[in-house]
C-alpha positions in Angstrom: 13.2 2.3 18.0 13.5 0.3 15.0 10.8 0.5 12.3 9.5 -2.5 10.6 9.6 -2.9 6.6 6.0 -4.1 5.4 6.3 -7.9 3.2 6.7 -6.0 -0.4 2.9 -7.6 -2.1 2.7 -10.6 -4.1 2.1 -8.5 -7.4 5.8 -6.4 -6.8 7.7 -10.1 -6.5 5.7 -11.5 -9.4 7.0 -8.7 -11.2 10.7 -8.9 -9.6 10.7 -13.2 -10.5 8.9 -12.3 -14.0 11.0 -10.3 -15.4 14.2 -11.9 -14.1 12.7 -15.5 -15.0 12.3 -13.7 -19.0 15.8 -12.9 -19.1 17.3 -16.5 -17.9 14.3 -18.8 -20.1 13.7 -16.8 -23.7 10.7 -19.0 -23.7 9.0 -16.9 -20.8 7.4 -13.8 -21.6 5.2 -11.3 -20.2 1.3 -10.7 -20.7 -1.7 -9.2 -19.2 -4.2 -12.0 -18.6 -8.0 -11.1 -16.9 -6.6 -7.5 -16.1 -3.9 -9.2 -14.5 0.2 -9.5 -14.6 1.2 -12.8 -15.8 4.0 -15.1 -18.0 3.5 -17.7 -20.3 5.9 -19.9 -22.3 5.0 -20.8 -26.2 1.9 -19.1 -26.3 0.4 -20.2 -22.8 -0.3 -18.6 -19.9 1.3 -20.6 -17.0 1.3 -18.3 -14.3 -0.2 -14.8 -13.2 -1.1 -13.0 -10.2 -5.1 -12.2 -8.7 -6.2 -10.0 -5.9 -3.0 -11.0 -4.1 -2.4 -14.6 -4.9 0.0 -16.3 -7.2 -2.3 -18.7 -9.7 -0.2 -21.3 -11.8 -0.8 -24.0 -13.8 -0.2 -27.5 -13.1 -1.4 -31.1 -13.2 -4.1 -31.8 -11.3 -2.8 -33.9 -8.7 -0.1 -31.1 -8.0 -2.9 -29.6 -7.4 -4.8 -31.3 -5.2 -1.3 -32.2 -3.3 -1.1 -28.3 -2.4 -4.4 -27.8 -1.5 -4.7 -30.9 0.7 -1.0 -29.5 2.1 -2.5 -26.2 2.8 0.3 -24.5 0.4 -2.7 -23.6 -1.9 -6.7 -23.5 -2.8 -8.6 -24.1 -5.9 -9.0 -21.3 -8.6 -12.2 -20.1 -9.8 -11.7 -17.9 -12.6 -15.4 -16.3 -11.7 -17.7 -19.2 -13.2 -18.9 -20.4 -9.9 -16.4 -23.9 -9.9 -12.6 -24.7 -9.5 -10.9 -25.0 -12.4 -8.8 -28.8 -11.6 -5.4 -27.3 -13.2 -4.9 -24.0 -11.6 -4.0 -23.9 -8.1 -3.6 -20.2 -6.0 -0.7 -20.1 -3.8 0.3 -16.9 -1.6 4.5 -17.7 -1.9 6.3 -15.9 1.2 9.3 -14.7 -1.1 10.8 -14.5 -4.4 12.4 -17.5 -4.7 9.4 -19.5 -3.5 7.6 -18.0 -6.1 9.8 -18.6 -8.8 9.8 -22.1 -8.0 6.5 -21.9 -8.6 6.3 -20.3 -11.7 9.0 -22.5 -12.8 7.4 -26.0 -12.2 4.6 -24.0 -14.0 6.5 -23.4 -16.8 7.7 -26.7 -17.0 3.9 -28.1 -17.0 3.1 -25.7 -19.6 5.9 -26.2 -22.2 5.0 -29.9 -22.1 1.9 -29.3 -23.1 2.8 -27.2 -26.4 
């Protein structure tokens, strides 16, 4: 009999991806955002993970293109409507996810 390994959660590869991500991109560093783990580059949030998603910031036709794709849904931070830049995305694996936070990143330093 061969026992099966549970999928480690989203918030354990977020932490895995975050901390590796810091140590490769000194822009990247960790924060707590709405009682949750997240990573922002100069200053700015750009990623963080709620109630088992991955939420990241990005334009907001990225945005739309993963929720029309079904990779993604709108965010609402708890006001009652989506916010148009945030997307939240449930990655399979680490590296998915880091592609993610990456192309976040990217988004986010461009702002600055």
């Amino acid at each position: 009999m061969t026992s099966m390994q549970a999928e480690p959660p989203l918030e354990a590869i977020f932490d895995e991806v975050a901390r590796e991500l810091a140590a490769e991109h000194p822009d990247l560093e960790r924060d707590r955002i709405m009682h949750s783990k997240g990573i922002k580059t100069r200053g700015k949030f750009c990623a963080f993970t709620r109630r088992g998603e991955l939420v990241v910031k990005l334009p907001s036709e990225r945005v739309a293109e993963l929720i029309a794709g079904g990779e993604g849904s709108p965010f609402d931070s708890g006001r009652g409507r989506p916010l148009k830049a945030w997307v939240s995305l449930r990655p399979a694996d680490a590296g998915t996810c880091a592609r993610y936070v990456l192309e976040a990143r990217d988004f986010v330093a461009a702002l600055a």
